[in-house]
N, C-alpha and C positions, 0 to 999 in steps of 0.2 A: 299447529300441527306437530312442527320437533318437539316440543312440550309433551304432547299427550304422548308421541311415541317414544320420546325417553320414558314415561313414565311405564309405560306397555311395558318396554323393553326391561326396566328393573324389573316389575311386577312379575314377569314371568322366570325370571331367576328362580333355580333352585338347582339341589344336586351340590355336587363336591366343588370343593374352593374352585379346584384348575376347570369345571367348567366356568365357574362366574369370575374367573378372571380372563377367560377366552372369549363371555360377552364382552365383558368390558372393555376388553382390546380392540375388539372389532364396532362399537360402538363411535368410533370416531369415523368411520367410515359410512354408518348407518344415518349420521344427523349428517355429512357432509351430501348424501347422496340426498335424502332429505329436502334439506337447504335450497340445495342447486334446484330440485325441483319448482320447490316455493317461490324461489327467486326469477325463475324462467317466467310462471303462470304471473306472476307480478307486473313484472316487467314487459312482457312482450305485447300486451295490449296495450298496455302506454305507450312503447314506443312506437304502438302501428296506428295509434292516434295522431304524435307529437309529428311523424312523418308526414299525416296524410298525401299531399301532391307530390314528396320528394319521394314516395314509397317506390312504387314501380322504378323510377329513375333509377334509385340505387340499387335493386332489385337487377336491371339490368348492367348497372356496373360490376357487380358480384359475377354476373354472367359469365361478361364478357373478360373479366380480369381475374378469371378462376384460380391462375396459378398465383397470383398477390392474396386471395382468401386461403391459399391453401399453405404458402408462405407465414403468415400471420396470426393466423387460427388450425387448421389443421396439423402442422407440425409441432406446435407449442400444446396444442389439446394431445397430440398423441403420445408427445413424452412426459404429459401429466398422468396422461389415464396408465401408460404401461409403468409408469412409478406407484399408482396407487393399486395397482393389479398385484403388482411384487410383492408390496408391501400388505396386501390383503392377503397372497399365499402364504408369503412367510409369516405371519399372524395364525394363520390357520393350521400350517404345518406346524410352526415352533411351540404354541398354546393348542395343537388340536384338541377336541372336544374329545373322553373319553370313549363317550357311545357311539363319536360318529366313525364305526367301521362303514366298510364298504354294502358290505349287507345289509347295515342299519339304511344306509341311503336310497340302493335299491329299494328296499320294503318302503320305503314313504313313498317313493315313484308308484310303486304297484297299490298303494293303499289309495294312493290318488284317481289310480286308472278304475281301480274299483268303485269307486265315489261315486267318477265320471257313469260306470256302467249300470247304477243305479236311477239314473237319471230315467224320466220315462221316455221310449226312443221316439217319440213324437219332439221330443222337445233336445235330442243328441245335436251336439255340433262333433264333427271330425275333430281326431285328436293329433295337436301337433306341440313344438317342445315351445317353451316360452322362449327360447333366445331369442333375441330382437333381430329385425331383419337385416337392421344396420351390424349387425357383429356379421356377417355373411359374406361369404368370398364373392356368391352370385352377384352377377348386374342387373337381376329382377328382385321385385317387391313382392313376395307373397304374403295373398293379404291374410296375416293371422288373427283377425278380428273375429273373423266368421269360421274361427277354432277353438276349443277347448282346449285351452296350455296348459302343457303338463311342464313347472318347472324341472331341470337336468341338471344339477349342480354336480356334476362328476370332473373335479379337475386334476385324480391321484394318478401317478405310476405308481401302482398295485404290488410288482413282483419283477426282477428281471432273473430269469433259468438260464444263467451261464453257462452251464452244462446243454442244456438241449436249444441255447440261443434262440428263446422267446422272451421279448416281452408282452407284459399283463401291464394294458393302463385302459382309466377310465376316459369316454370318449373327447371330453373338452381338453386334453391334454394339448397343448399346440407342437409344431414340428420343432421351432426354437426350442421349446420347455424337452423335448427328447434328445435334439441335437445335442442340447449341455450337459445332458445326463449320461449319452454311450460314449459322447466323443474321448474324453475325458479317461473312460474307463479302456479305450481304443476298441470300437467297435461305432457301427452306424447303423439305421433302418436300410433295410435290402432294396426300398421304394423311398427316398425320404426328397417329399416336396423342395423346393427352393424358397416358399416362400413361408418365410418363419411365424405369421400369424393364422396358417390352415391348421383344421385340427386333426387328429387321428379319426374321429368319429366322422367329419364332414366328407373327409376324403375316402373311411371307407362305404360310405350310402352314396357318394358322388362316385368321382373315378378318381386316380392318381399315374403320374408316369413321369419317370425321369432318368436321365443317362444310364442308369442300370439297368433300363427292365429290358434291354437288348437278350439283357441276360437271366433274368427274372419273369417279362410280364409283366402286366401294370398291376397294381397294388392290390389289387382283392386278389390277387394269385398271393399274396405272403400272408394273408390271414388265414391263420389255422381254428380260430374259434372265436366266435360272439358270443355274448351274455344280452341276449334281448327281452325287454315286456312286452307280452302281446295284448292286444286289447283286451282280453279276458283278464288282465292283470298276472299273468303267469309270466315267471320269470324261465328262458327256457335257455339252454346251451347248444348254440346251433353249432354242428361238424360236418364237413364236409362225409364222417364216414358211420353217421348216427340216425337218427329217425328222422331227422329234420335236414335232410341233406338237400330238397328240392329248395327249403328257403335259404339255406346257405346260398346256394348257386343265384339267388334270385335278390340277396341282399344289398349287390354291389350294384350300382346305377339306380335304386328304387326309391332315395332321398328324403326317406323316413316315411313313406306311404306302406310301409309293412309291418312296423312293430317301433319302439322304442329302442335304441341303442344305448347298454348302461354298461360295455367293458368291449375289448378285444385281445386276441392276443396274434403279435406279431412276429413276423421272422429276422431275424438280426444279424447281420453278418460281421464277421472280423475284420477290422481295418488299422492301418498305419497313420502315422501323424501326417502323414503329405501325402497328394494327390500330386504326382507326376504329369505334368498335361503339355500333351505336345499339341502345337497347332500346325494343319497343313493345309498351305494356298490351293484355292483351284480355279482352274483360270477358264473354265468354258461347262456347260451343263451336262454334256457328257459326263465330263469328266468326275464332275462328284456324285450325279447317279450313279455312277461305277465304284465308285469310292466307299458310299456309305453302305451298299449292300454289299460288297467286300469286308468293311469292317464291322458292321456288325454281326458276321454270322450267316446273313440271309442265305449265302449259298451251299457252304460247305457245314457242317452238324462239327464236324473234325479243325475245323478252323481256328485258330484261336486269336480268341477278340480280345480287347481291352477292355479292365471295368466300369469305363465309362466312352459313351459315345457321344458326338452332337455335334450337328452341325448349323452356322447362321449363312444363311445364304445373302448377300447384300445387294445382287440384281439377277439377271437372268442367267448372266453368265459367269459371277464372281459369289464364291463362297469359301469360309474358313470350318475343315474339319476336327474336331476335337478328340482328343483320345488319350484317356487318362488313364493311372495306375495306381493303386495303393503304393507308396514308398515310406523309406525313410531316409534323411537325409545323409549318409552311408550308402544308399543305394547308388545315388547320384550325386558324389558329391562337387565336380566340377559344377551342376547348376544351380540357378540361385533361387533364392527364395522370395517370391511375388507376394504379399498378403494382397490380396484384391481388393478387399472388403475394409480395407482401412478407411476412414470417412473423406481424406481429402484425395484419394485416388480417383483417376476417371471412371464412369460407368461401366462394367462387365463389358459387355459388348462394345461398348468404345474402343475399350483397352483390345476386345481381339478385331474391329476394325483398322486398328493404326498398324498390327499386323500385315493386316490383307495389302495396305495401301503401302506398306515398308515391300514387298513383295519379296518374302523370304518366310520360309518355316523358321518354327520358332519352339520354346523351349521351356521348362520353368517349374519349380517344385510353388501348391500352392498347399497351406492349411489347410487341413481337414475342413475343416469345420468351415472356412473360407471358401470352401469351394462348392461344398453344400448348400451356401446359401448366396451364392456367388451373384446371382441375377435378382436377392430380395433388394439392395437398394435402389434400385432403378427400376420394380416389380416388373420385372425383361427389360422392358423399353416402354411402357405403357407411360411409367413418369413424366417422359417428352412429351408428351402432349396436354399432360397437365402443368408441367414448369418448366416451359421452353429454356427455361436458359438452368436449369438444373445440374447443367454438369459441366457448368461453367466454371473454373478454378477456385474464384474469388468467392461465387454461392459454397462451392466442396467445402472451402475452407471454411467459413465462418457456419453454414449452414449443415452441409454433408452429416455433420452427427446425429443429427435430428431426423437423417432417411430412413426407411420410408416411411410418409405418412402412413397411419395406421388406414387398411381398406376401411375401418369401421367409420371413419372420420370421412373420409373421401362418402360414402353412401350420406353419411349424417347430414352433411351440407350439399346435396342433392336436391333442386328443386326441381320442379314439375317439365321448366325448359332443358335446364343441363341434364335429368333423365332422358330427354327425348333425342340430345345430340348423342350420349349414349351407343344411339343404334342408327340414327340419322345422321351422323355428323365423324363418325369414327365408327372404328369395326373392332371388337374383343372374341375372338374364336379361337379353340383348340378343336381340332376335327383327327380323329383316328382313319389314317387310311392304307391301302398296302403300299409297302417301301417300294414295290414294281412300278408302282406309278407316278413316281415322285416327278418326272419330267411334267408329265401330264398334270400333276398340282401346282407347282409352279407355274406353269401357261394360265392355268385356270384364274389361279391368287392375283397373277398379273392383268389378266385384263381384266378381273372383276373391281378388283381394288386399289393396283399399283401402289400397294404399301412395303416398302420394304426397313429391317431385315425382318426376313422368315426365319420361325425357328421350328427345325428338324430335330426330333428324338426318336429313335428307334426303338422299335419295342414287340415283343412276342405276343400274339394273341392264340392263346390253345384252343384246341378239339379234346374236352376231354373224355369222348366219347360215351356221352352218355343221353345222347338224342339232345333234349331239349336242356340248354345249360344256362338259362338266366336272358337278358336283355340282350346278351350278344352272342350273334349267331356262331357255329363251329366254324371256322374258315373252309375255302372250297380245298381239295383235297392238290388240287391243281397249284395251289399256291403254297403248301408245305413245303418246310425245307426237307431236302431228301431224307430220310432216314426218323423223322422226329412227327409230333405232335404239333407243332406249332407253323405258323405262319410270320412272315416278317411285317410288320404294320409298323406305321410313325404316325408322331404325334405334327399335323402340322399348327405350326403358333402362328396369327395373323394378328397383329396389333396398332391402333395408331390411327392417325386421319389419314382415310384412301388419298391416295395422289390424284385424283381426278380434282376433290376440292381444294389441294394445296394450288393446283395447277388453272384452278379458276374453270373448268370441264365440265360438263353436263352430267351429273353421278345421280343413277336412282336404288338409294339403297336395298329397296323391297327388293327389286327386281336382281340387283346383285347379291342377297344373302339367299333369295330362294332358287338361282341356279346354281349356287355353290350348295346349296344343299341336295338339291337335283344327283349335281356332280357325283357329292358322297353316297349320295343311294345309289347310285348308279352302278360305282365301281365298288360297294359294300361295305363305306367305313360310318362311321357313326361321329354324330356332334358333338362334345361336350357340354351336358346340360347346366353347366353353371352361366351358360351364356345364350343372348337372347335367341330366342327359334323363330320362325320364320314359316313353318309348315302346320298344315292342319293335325287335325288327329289322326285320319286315316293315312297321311304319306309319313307323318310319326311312327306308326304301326308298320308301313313296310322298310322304314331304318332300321325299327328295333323290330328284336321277336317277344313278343309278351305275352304269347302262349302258355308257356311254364310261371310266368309271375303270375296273370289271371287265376291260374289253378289254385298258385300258393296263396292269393287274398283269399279267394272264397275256404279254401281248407283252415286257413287260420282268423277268419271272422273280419277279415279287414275291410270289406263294403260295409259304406255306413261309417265304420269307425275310422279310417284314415283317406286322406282328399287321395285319388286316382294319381299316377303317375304323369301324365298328362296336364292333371288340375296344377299336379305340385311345381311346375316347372316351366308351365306355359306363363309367358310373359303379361304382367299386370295390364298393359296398355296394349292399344291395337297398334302393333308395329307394324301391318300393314298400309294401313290406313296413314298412317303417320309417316312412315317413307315414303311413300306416293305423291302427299304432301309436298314433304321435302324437298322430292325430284323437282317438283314443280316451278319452286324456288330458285331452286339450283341450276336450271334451266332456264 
């Protein structure tokens, strides 16, 4: 097989030297990829011969001793694959192909879709992008099998407008690959993730929100324009202020069930080499309900906040809140400088727990670019549950460089049982809800889950007064801050094994992820659909409003050509069925 497609591979050689020395570069990568495969199909039948009775056994020791698999293979796989990634860009950037402009890429996307739309429609599968599901932030499997893949190979920043603080990049660009690119030049994304292997594209058909959007809004509020394929193969430029403004508004939340995503461009804002971050103890719940819509905003328009907010709460009545500034060290220079993100340092959140428990405010200039990504090596706190002793000194030390496991590796080595503890055995949610209720979500979090810490983000969700605005409704006028457009909402983070099962307690997950959904319809915030759901279609429909999406599939040909928003997000397995189960156990 490497034989014939080395031979392919010369064979279709032609064009100028610097293209066929850009094959030829990239040719050690094409027989390694290759190989590995050859080697897998080879091998893994044999060894599930040479096992047979020890098969299961070991099966269930990989289970049960997830964090030594993820120790051993995971981490060692992940800093291969991101060495061979680099090393594939920089091959592609330094030898680029001369014809492969951004255009030239587009059009082979679109030539494809056109291909697709030849097909006679008896015989159409939905169209979705070939990236594998294992590259995906999500904790579901959609099955792409029963899709038409349209490969996306878009990995360029296109253009940064200094002047009018936009960037232009194509959608696979990841948050790391921009973090290196503004920080550097002192500037950052106005929305920019923590965790450095999301992409620009994923986050904007998903959602985004982080310490900024107090002051911003979550991420589809900084995009000022898409470059999307629609199923008709047309490449279109959506604006919020142009002919296609219903599907702008209807892009964010819709997870590639509306068209192909081949560019965007963002909003970028000016920043300094350090982030000033102060921490301050709160010693009872009052007290940081008070605290956090104080500081962000929520009450006064005239108020002024810090450019960054957050808060981890670590029980009912014990939280540290965060509040950063663009500085330079001049600004402040009696304080010191913390890099966080160094590999043998404790985990984020350790480091602002030892705070809480020092019981004293506290002080510190950190790295830009450290602070940005402050919570990717411990990806929050989610790691503790896959390598309990993870942030152990002696693992930091010899280990810590090698953090995070890449999510793609974590999905990869997913089997059919540790998908199911997933949503039976642990909880992964981000839920948008109003900052007004944050007492009342903590109560909720607490007897649903007893997981702590909670992580709190603040953040605006606008009215932009134009009736019907996408998957998320306008907020009630009741809950606007005085004088403005917006409403004050947070992001609440629930992560971890519920303390019911740490504590040996009767826990039924169905039943606890479907009132905490309850909850959020209730008081009007919405789930984040990178994580598992829990609700049918019809209590899906009264979270979201998909009045204005429905209009925009059928006006842009999207039935038939791309899987329903519902289809796309709704969980592979019956998580009902399978919490129920669980309970049953568990009890």
């Amino acid at each position: 097989i490497a034989g014939f497609s080395t031979h392919s591979y010369f064979a279709s050689m032609s064009g100028s030297g610097k293209k066929q020395s850009c094959r030829l570069l990239c040719l050690p990568f094409t027989l390694a990829k290759q190989a590995f495969s050859l080697a897998l199909s080879i091998a893994l039948p044999i060894l599930s011969t040479l096992l047979g009775p020890f098969k299961q056994p070991a099966i269930n020791f990989l289970e049960n001793n997830r964090g030594l698999v993820i120790l051993f293979f995971c981490l060692p796989a992940s800093f291969i694959f991101d060495l061979a990634i680099k090393a594939r860009i920089f091959v592609q950037r330094r030898f680029l192909d001369p014809d492969s402009t951004h255009a030239a890429r587009v059009n082979e996307i679109r030539d494809r879709v056109k291909e697709w739309g030849k097909v006679p429609a008896s015989d159409h599968k939905p169209l979705c992008t070939a990236r594998p599901n294992w590259l995906s932030l999500s904790t579901t499997f959609f099955d792409k099998t029963k899709c038409h893949q349209i490969p996306i190979d878009l990995h360029e920043i296109l253009h940064f407008d200094e002047e009018n603080l936009i960037l232009h990049a194509e959608p696979n660009v990841t948050v790391r690959e921009v973090v290196e690119f503004l920080v550097p030049r002192g500037y950052t994304l106005a929305v920019c993730l923590e965790v450095g292997d999301a992409t620009l594209g994923g986050l904007a058909f998903g959602v985004g929100m982080t310490t900024y959007s107090h002051k911003v809004g979550l991420y589809q509020e900084t995009i000022s324009e898409y470059e999307v394929v629609t199923a008709n193969g047309e490449m279109l430029t959506v604006r919020a202020d142009n002919a296609h403004s219903d599907l702008f508004y209807c892009l964010p939340w819709s997870h590639g069930t509306l068209g192909l995503l081949v560019s965007l461009k963002l909003q970028v804002v000016p920043a300094k080499k350090y982030v000033h971050l102060k921490y301050i103890t709160a010693n009872s719940q009052t007290e940081y309900c008070q605290m956090m819509m104080k500081y962000s905003g929520a009450n006064d328009k005239q108020g002024k906040v810090a450019d960054f907010v957050e808060a981890t709460i670590f029980s009912k009545e014990k939280a540290v809140i965060m509040l950063g500034t663009f500085a330079e060290k001049k600004d402040a220079p009696e304080v010191k400088v913390n890099d966080v993100c160094l590999w043998y340092k404790p985990w984020f959140y350790k480091h602002v727990e030892s705070i809480l428990e020092a019981g004293r405010n506290h002080e510190e200039l950190i790295p830009l670019e450290s602070y940005l990504l402050r919570h990717n090596r411990a990806i929050f706190w989610v790691l503790e549950s896959m390598i309990p002793f993870g942030n152990h000194p002696l693992f930091r030390l010899f280990f810590g460089w090698l953090c995070p496991p890449k999510p793609a590796f974590l999905k990869f080595t997913t089997t059919p049982l540790i998908r199911e503890w997933t949503f039976a055995k642990q909880v992964f949610q981000d839920i948008v809800l109003p900052l007004d209720t944050l007492k009342d979500q903590v109560e909720e979090a607490t007897r649903l889950f007893d997981r702590w810490p909670l992580l709190v983000y603040p953040c605006r969700i606008y009215d932009h007064k134009r009736g019907a605005q996408g998957q998320l409704r306008a907020p009630p006028s009741s809950r606007l801050t005085p004088g403005t457009n917006f409403a004050m909402f947070n992001d609440l983070g629930v992560y971890g094994t519920p303390g019911q099962l740490e504590k040996k307690l009767p826990y039924n997950p169905t039943k606890a992820m479907r009132e905490m959904e309850k909850f959020t319809r209730d008081v009007g915030g919405y789930s984040f659909l990178y994580a598992d759901l829990f609700m049918n279609e019809e209590e899906f429909e009264q979270m979201f409003d998909l009045t204005l999406y429905k209009k925009v599939r059928k006006q842009y040909n999207c039935d038939g050509a791309f899987p329903t928003l519902y289809e796309k997000i709704r969980p592979e397995v019956d998580v009902i069925a399978i919490g129920e189960e669980y309970a049953k156990k568990n009890n």
